[in-house]
Backbone as CSV, one residue per row, in Angstrom:
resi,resn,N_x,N_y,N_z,CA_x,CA_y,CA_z,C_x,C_y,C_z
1,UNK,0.826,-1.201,0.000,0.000,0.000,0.000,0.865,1.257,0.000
2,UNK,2.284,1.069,-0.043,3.081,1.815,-0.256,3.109,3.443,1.091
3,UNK,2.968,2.644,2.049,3.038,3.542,2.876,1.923,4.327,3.709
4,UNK,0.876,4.243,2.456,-0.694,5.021,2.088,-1.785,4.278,3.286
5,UNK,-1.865,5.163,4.182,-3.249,4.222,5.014,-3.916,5.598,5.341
6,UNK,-5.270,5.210,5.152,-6.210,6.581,5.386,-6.814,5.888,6.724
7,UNK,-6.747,6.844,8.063,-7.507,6.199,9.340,-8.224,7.432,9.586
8,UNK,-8.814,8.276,9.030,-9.986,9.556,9.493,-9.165,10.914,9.602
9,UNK,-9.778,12.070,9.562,-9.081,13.230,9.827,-9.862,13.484,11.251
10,UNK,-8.837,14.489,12.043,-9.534,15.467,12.971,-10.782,15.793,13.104
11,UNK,-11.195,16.072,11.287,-12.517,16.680,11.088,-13.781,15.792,10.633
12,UNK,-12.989,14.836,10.059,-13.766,13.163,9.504,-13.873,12.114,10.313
13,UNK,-14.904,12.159,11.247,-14.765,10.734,11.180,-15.557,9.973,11.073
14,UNK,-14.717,8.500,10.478,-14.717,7.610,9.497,-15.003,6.699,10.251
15,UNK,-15.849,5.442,9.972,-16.069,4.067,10.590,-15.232,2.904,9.962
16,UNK,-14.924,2.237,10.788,-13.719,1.578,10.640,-13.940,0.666,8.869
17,UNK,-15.400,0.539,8.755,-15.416,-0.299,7.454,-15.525,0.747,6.547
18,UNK,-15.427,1.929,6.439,-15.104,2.797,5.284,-13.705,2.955,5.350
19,UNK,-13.374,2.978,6.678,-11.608,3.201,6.640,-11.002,2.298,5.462
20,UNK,-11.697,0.992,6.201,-11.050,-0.175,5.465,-11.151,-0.285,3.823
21,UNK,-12.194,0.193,3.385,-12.621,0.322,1.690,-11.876,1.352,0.982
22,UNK,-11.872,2.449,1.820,-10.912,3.179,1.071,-9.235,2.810,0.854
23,UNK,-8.606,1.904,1.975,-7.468,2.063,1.615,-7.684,0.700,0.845
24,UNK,-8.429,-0.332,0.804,-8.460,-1.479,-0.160,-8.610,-0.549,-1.617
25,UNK,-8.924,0.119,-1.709,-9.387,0.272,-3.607,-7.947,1.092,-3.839
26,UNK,-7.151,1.710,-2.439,-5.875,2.111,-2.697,-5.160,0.934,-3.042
27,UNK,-5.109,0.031,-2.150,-3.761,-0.686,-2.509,-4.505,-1.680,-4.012
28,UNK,-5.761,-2.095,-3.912,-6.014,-2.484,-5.296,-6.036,-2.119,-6.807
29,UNK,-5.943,-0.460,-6.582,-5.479,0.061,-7.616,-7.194,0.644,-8.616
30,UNK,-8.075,0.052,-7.699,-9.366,0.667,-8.001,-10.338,1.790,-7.914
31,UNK,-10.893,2.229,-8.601,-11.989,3.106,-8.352,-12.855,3.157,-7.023
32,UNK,-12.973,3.919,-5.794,-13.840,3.416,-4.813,-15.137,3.988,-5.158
33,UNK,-16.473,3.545,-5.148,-17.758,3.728,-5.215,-18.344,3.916,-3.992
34,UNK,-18.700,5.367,-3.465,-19.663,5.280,-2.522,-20.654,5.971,-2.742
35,UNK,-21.768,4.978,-1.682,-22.955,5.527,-1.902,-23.611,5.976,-0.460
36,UNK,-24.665,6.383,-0.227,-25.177,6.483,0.776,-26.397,7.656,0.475
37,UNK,-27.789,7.861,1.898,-28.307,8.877,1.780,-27.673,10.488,1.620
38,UNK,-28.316,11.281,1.342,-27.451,12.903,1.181,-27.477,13.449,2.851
39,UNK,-25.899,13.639,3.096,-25.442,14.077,4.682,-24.880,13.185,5.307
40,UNK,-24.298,12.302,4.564,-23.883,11.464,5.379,-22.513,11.455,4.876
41,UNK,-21.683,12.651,4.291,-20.755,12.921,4.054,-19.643,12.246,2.765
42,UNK,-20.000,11.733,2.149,-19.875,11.147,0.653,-18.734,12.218,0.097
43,UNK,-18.991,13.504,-0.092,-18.299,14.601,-1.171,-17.441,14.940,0.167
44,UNK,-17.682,14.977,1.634,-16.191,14.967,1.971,-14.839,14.103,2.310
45,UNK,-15.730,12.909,2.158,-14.648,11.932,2.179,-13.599,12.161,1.486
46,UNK,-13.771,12.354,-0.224,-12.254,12.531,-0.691,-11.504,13.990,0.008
47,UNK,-12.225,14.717,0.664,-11.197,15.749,1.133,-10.500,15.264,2.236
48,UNK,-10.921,14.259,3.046,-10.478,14.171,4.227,-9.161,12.865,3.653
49,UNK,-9.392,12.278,2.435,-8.129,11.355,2.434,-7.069,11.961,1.618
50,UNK,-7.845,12.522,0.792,-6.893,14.087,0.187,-6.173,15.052,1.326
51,UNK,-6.622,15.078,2.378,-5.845,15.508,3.924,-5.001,14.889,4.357
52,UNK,-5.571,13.712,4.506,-4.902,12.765,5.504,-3.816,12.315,5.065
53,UNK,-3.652,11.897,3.223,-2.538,11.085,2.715,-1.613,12.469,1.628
54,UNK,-1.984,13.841,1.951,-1.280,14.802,2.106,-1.362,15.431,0.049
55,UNK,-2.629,14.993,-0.431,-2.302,14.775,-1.492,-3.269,16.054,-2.196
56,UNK,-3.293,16.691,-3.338,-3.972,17.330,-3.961,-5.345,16.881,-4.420
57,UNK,-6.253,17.283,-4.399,-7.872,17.150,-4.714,-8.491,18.179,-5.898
58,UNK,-8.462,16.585,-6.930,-9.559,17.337,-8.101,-10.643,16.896,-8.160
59,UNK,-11.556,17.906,-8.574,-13.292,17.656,-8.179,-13.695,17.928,-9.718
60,UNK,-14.326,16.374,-9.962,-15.240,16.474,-11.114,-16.570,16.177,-10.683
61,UNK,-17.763,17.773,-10.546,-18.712,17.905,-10.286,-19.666,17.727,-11.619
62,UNK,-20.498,16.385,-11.892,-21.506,15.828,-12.796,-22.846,15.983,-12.364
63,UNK,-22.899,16.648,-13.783,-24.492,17.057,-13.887,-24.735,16.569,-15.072
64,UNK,-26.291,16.903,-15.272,-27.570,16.391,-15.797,-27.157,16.235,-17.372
65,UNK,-26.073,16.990,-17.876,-25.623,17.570,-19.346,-24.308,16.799,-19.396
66,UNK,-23.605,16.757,-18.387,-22.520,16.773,-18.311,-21.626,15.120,-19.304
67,UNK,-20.913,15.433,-19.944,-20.472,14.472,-21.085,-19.185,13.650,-20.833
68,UNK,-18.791,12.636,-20.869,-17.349,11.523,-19.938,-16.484,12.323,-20.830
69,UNK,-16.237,13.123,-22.240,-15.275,13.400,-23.238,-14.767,14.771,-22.161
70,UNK,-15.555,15.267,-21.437,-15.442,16.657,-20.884,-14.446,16.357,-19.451
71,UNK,-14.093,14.978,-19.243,-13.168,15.100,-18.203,-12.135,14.716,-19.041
72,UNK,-11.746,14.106,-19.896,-10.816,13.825,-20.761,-10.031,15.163,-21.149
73,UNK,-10.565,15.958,-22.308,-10.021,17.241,-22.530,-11.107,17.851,-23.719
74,UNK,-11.230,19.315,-23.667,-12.214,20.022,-25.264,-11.438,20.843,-25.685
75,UNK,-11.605,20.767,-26.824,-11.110,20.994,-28.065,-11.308,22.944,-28.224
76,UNK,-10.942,23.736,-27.507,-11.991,25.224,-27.884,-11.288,25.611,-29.658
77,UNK,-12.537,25.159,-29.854,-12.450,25.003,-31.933,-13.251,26.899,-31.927
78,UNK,-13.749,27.154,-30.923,-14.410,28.826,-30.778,-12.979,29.647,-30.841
79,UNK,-12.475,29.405,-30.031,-11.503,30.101,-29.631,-10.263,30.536,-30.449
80,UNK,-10.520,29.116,-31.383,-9.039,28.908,-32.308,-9.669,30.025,-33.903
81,UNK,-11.310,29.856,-33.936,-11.507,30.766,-34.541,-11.365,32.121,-34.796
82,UNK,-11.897,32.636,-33.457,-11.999,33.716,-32.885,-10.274,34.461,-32.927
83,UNK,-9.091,33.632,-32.735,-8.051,34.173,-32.979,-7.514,34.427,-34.395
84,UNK,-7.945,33.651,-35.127,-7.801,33.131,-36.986,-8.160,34.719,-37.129
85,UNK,-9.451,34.471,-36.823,-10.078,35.964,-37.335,-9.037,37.403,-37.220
86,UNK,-9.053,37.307,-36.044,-8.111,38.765,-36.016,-6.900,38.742,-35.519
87,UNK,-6.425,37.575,-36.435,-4.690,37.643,-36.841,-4.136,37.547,-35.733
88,UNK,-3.833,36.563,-34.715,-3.295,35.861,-33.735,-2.395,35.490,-34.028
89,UNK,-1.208,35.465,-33.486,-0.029,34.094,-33.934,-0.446,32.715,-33.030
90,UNK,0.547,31.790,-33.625,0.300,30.594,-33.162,-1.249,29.902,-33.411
91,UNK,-2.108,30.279,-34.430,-3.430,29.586,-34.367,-3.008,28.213,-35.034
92,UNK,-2.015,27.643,-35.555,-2.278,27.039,-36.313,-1.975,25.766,-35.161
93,UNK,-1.198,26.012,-33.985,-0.984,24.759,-33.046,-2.169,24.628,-32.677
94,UNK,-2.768,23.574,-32.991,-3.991,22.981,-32.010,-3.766,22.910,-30.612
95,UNK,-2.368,22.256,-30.221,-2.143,21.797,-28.993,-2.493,23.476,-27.833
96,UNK,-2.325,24.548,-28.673,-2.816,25.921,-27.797,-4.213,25.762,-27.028
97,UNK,-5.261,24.892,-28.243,-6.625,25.160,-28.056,-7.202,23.740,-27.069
98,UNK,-6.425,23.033,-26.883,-6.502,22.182,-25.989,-6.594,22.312,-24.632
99,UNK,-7.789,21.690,-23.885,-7.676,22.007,-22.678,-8.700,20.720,-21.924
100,UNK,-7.127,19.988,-20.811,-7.759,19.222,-19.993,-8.876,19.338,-19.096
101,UNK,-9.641,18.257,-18.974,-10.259,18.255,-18.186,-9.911,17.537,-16.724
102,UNK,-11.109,17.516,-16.051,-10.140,16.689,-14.340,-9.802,15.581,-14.529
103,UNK,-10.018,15.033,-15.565,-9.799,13.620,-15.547,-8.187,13.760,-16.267
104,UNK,-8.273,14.154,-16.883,-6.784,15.083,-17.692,-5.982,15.562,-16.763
105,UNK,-6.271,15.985,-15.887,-5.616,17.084,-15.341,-4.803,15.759,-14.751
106,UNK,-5.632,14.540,-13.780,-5.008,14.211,-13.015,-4.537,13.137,-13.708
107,UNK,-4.279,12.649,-14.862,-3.193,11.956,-15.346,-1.778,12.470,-15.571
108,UNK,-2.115,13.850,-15.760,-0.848,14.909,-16.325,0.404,15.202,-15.035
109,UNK,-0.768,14.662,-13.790,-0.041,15.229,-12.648,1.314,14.798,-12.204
110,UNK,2.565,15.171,-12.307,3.187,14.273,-12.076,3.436,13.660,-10.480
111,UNK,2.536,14.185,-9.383,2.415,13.628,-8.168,0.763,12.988,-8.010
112,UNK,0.874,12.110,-7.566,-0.889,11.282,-7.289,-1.767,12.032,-6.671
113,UNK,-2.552,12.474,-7.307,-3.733,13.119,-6.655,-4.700,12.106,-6.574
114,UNK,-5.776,12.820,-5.676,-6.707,12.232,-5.343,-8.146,12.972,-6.548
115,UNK,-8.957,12.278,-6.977,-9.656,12.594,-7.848,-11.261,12.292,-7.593
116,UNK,-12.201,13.386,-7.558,-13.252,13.273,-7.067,-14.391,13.321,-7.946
117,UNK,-15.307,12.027,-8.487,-15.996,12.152,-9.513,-17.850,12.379,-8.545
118,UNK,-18.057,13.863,-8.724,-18.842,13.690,-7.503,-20.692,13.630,-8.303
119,UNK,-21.338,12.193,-7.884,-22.616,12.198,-8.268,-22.657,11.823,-9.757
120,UNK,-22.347,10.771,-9.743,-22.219,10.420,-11.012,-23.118,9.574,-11.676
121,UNK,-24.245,9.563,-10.869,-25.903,9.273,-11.435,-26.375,9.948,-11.987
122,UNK,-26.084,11.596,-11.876,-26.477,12.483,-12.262,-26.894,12.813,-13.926
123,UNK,-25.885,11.958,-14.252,-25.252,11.875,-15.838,-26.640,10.666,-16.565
124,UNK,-26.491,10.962,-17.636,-26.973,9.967,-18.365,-26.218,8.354,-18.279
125,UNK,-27.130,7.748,-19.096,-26.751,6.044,-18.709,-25.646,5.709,-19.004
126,UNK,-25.411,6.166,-20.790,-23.921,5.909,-21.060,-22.815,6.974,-20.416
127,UNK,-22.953,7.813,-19.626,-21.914,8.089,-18.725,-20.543,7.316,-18.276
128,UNK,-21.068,6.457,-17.418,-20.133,5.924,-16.609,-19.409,4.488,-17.509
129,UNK,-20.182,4.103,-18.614,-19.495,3.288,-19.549,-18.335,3.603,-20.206
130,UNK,-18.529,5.252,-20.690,-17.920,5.783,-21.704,-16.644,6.181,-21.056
131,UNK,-16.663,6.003,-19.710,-15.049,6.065,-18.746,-14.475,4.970,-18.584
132,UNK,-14.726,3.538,-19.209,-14.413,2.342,-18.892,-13.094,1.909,-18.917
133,UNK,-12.458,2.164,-20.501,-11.047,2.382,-20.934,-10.823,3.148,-20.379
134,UNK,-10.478,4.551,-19.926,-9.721,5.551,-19.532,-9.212,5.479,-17.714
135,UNK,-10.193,4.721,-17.025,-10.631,4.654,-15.624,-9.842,3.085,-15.459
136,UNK,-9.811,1.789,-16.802,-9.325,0.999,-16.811,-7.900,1.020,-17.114
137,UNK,-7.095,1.981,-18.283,-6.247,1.750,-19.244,-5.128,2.145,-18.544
138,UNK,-6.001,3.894,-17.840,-5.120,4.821,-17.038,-4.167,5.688,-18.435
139,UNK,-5.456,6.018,-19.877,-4.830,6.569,-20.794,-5.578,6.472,-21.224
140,UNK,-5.728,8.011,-22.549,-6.886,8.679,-23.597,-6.105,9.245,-24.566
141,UNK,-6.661,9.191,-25.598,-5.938,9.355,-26.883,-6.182,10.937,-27.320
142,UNK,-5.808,12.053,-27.493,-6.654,13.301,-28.033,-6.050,13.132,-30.045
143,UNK,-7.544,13.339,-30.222,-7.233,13.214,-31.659,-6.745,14.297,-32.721
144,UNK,-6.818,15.462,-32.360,-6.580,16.604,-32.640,-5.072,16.715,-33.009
145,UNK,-4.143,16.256,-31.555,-3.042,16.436,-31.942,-2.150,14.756,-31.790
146,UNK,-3.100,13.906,-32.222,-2.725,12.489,-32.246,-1.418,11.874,-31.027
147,UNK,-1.720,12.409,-29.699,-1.644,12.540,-28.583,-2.174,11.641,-27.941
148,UNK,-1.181,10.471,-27.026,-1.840,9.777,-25.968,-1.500,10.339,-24.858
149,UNK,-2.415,10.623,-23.745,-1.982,10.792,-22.230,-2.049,9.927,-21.625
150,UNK,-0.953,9.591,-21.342,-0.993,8.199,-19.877,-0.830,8.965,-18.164
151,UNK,-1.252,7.955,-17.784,-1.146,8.575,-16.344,0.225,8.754,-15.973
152,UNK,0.752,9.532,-15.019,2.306,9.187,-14.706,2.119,8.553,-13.560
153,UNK,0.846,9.164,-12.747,0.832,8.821,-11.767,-0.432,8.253,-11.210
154,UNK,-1.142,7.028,-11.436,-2.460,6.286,-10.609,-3.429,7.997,-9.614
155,UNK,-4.230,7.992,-10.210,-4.856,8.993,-9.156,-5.456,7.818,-8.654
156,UNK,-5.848,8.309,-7.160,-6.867,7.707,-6.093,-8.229,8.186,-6.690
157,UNK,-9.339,7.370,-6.982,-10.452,8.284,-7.529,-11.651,7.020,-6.811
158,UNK,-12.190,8.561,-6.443,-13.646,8.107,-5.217,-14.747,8.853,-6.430
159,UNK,-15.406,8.060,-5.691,-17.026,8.045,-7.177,-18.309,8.772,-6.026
160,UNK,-18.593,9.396,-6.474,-19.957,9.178,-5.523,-21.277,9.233,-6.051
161,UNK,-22.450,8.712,-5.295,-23.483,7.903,-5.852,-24.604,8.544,-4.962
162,UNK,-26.198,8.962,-5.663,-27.095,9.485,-4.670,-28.119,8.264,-4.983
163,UNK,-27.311,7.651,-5.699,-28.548,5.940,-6.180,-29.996,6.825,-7.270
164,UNK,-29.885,7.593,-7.499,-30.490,8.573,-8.495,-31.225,7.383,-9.675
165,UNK,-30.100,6.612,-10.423,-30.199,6.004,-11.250,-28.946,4.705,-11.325
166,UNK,-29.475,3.599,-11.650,-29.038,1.844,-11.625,-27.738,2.387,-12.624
167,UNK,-26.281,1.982,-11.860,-25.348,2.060,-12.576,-24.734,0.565,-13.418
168,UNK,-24.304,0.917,-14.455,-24.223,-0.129,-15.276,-23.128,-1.545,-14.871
169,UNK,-23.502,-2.476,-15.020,-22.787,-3.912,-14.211,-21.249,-3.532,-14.960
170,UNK,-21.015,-3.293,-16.036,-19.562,-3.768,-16.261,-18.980,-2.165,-15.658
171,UNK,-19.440,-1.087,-15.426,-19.138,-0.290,-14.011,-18.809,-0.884,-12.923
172,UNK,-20.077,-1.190,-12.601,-19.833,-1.890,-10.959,-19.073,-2.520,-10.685
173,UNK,-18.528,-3.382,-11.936,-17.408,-4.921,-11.558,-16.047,-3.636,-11.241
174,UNK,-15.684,-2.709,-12.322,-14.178,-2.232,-11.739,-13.992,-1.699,-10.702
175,UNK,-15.692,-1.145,-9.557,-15.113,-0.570,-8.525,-15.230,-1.242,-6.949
176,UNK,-14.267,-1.009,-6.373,-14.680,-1.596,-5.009,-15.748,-0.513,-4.788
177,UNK,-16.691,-1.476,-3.690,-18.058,-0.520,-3.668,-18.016,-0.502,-2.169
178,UNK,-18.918,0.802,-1.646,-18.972,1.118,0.092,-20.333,2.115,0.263
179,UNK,-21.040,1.526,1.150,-22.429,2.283,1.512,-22.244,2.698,2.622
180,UNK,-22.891,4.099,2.813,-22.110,4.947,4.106,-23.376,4.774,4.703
181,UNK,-23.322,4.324,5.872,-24.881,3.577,6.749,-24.805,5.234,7.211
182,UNK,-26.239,5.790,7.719,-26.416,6.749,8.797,-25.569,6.462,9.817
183,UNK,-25.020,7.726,10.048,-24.558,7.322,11.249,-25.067,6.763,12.861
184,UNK,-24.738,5.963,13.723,-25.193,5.366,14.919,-25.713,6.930,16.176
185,UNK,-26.294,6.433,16.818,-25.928,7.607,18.246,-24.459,7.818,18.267
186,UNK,-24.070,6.906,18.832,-22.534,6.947,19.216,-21.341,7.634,18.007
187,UNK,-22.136,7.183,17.066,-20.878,7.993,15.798,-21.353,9.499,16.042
188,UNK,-22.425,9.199,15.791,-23.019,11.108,15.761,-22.884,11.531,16.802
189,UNK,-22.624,11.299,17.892,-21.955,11.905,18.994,-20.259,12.786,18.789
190,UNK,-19.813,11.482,18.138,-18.453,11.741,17.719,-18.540,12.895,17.142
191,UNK,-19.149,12.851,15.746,-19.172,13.929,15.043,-19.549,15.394,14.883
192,UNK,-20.385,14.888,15.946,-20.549,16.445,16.375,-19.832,17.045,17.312
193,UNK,-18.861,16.464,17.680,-18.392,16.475,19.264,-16.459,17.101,18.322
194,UNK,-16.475,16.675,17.172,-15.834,17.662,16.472,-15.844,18.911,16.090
195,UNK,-17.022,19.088,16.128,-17.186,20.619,15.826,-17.762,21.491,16.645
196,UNK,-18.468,20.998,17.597,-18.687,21.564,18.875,-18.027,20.529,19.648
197,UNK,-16.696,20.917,20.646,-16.337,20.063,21.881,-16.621,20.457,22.577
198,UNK,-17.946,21.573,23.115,-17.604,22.277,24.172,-19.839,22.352,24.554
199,UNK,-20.079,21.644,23.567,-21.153,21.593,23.686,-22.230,20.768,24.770
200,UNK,-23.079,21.320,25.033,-23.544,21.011,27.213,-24.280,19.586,26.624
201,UNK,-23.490,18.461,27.595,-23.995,17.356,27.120,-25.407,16.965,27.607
202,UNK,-26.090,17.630,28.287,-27.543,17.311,28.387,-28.218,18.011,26.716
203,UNK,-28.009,19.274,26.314,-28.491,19.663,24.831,-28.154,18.696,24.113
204,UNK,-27.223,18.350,23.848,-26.816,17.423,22.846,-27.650,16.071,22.972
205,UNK,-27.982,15.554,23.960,-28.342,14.117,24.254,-29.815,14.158,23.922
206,UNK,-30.688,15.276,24.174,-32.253,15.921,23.710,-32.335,16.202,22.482
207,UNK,-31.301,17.296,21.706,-31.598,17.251,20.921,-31.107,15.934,19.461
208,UNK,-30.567,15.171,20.019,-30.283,14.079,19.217,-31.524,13.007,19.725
209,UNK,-31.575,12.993,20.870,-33.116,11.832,20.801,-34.476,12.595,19.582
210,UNK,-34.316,13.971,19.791,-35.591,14.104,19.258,-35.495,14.247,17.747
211,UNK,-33.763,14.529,17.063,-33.373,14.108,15.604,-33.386,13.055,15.059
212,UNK,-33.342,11.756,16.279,-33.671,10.661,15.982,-34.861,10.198,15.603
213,UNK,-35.781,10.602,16.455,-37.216,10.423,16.914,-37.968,10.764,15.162
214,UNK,-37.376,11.731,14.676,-38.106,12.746,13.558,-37.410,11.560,12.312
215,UNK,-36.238,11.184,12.644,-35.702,10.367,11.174,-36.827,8.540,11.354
216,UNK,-37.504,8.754,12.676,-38.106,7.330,12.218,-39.090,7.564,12.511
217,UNK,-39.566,8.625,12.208,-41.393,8.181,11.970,-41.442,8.455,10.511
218,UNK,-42.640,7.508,10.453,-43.254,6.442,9.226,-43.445,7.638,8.567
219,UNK,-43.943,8.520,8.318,-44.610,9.185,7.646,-42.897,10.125,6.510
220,UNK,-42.383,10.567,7.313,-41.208,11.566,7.272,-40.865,11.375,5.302
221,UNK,-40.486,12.371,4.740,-40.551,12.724,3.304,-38.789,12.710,3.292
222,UNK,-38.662,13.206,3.880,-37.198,13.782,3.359,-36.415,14.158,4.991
223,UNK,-35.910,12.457,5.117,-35.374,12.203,6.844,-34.144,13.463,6.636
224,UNK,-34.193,14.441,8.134,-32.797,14.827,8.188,-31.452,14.479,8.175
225,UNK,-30.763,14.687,8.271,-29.507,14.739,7.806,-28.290,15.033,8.934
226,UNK,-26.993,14.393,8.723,-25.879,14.987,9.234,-26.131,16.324,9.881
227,UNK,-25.757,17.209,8.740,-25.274,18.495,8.436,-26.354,19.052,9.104
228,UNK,-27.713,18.837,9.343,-29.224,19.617,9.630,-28.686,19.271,11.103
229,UNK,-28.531,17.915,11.468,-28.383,18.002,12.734,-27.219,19.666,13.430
230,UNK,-26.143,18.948,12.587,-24.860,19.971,13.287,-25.172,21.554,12.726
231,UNK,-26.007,21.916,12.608,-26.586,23.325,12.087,-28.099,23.388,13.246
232,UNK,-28.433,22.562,13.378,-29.336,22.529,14.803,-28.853,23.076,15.933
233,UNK,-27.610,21.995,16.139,-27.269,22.153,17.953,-26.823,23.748,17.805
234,UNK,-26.034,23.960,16.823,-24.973,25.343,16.847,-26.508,26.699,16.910
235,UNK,-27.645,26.312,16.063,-28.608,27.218,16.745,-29.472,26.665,17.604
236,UNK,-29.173,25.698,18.679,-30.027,25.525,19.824,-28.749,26.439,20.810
237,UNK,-27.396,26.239,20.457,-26.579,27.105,21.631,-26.373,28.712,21.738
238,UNK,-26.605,28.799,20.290,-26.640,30.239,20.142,-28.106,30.694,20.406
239,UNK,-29.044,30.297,20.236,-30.111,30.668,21.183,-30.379,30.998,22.323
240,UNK,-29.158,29.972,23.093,-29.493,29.787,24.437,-30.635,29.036,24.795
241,UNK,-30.721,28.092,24.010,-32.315,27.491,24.514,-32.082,26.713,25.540
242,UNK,-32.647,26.131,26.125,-32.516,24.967,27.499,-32.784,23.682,27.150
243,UNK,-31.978,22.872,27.519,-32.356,21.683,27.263,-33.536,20.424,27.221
244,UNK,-33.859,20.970,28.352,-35.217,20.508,28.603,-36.274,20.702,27.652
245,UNK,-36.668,21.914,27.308,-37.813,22.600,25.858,-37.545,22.096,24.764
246,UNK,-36.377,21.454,24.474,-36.361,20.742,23.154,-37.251,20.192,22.813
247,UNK,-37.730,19.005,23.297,-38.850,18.462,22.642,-39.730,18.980,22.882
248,UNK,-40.177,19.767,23.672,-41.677,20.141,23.903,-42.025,21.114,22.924
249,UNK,-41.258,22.108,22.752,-40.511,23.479,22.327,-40.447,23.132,20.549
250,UNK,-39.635,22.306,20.270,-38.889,21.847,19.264,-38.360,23.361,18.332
251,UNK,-37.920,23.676,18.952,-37.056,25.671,18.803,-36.183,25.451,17.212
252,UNK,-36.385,26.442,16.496,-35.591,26.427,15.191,-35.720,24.339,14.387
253,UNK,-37.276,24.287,14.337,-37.121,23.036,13.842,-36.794,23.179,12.320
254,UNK,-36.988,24.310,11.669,-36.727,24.272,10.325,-35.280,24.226,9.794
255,UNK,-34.661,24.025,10.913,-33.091,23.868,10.366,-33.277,22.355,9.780
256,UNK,-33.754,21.760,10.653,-33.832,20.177,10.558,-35.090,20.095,9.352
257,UNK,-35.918,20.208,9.313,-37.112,19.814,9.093,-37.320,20.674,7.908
258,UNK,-37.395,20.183,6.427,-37.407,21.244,5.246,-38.536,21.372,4.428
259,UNK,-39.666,20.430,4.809,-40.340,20.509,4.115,-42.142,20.879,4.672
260,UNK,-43.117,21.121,3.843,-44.307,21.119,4.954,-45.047,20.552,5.263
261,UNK,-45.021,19.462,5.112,-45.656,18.349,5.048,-44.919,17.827,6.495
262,UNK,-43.604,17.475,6.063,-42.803,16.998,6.975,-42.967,17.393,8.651
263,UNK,-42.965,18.938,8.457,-43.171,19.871,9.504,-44.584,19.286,10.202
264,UNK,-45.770,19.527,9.549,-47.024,18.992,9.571,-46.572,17.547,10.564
265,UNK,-46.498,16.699,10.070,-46.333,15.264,10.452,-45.314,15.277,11.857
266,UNK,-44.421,15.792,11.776,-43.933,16.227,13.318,-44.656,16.903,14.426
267,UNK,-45.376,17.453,14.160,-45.973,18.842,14.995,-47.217,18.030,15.627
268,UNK,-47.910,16.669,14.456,-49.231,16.200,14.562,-48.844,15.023,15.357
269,UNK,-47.516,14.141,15.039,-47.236,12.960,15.561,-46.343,12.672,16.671
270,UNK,-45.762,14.195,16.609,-44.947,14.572,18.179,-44.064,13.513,18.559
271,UNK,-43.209,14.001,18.993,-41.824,13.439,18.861,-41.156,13.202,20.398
């Protein structure tokens, strides 16, 4: 594994079976796939092993349009015009009008970065096919200037997944795969206990029974989250609210609670 072990940051933390997946798809030389609900920290994982194993972080953010040729490299054929026109030097090198993308970038690198393909359901079906060779080969051909890029250096590349849409099997086979469970009481203790250490452990213990309480009733549309929680406590302390009124009270529930229906169904089924 060449030295490389990711065990959590300061600011991350990690359960021991994600620990373990991430540095397996390191030393295997694979793509890691994670998935999980939204807040349960997916898009910061690669920052925190991009921290931890001291390495640079490129973020390929996929959307709805977004095309597999566009992490490779585009061609600006506008641009090369636009200079033609009013007498530029150098138009005639293509290699000027060339420009990597993240997926480019981090083959070019000559130190291993870490590479972040974030939400990659997002994309259409043939998406994640059309990276098969390049994600397999660790090299893309640009045709323009009859140019192969090879990697110099293996990026680490984490995938992430909102389960949006069924990713394709001969995908799935190249990546080691990891589902980020909600976190436990006890983890979410942890985690919040990072960013507030100083926070009065009777608030914390109320208002996590009653964040709990709200993620399992039957009815709930759109369960809270990580992040809703740790944006809760920080305005239950800056309030000054008391611990006790939490549930009765349920003070600044719209941090947590986003929708109205949702709201409705809390307020009616009480927590």
């Amino acid at each position: 594994m060449e030295n490389q072990a990711f065990n959590g940051t300061r600011e991350y933390v990690a359960s021991q079976e994600l620990m373990a997946s991430v540095n397996i798809a390191i030393a295997l030389k694979k793509p890691l796939l994670i998935k999980g609900e939204p807040g349960t920290g997916k898009t910061m994982l690669a920052e925190a092993v991009a921290t931890a194993l001291g390495k640079k972080l490129l973020i390929w953010n996929i959307k709805s349009t977004t095309k597999a040729q566009e992490g490779l490299y585009v061609y600006d054929t506008i641009q090369r015009l636009y200079d033609g026109q009013f007498g530029e030097s150098g138009v005639d090198d293509i290699s000027r009008y060339i420009k990597l993308g993240k997926l480019g970038e981090a083959f070019e690198s000559d130190e291993q970065v870490v590479l972040l393909i974030d939400e990659i359901d997002k994309a259409d079906l043939e998406f994640p096919n059309d990276l098969l060779w390049e994600l397999d080969q660790m090299e893309f051909y640009i045709h323009e200037t009859k140019r192969t890029v090879r990697a110099k250096q293996r990026p680490i590349v984490i995938i992430t997944s909102n389960a949006e849409k069924e990713l394709p099997d001969a995908f799935l086979r190249r990546c080691i795969f990891h589902y980020i469970d909600f976190p436990t009481p006890e983890l979410m203790e942890e985690i919040v206990k990072v960013h507030y250490p100083d926070v009065e452990e009777h608030l914390l213990k109320n208002a996590m029974d009653v964040f709990y309480s709200i993620r399992n009733l039957r009815d709930i549309r759109k369960k809270p989250s990580t992040s809703e929680l740790i944006d809760w406590i920080n305005a239950l302390q800056i309030g000054g609210i008391q611990a006790e009124t939490i549930r009765s009270a349920l003070p600044f529930i719209g941090v947590v609670v986003k929708k109205d229906e949702d709201l409705e169904t809390v307020r009616h089924t009480g927590v």
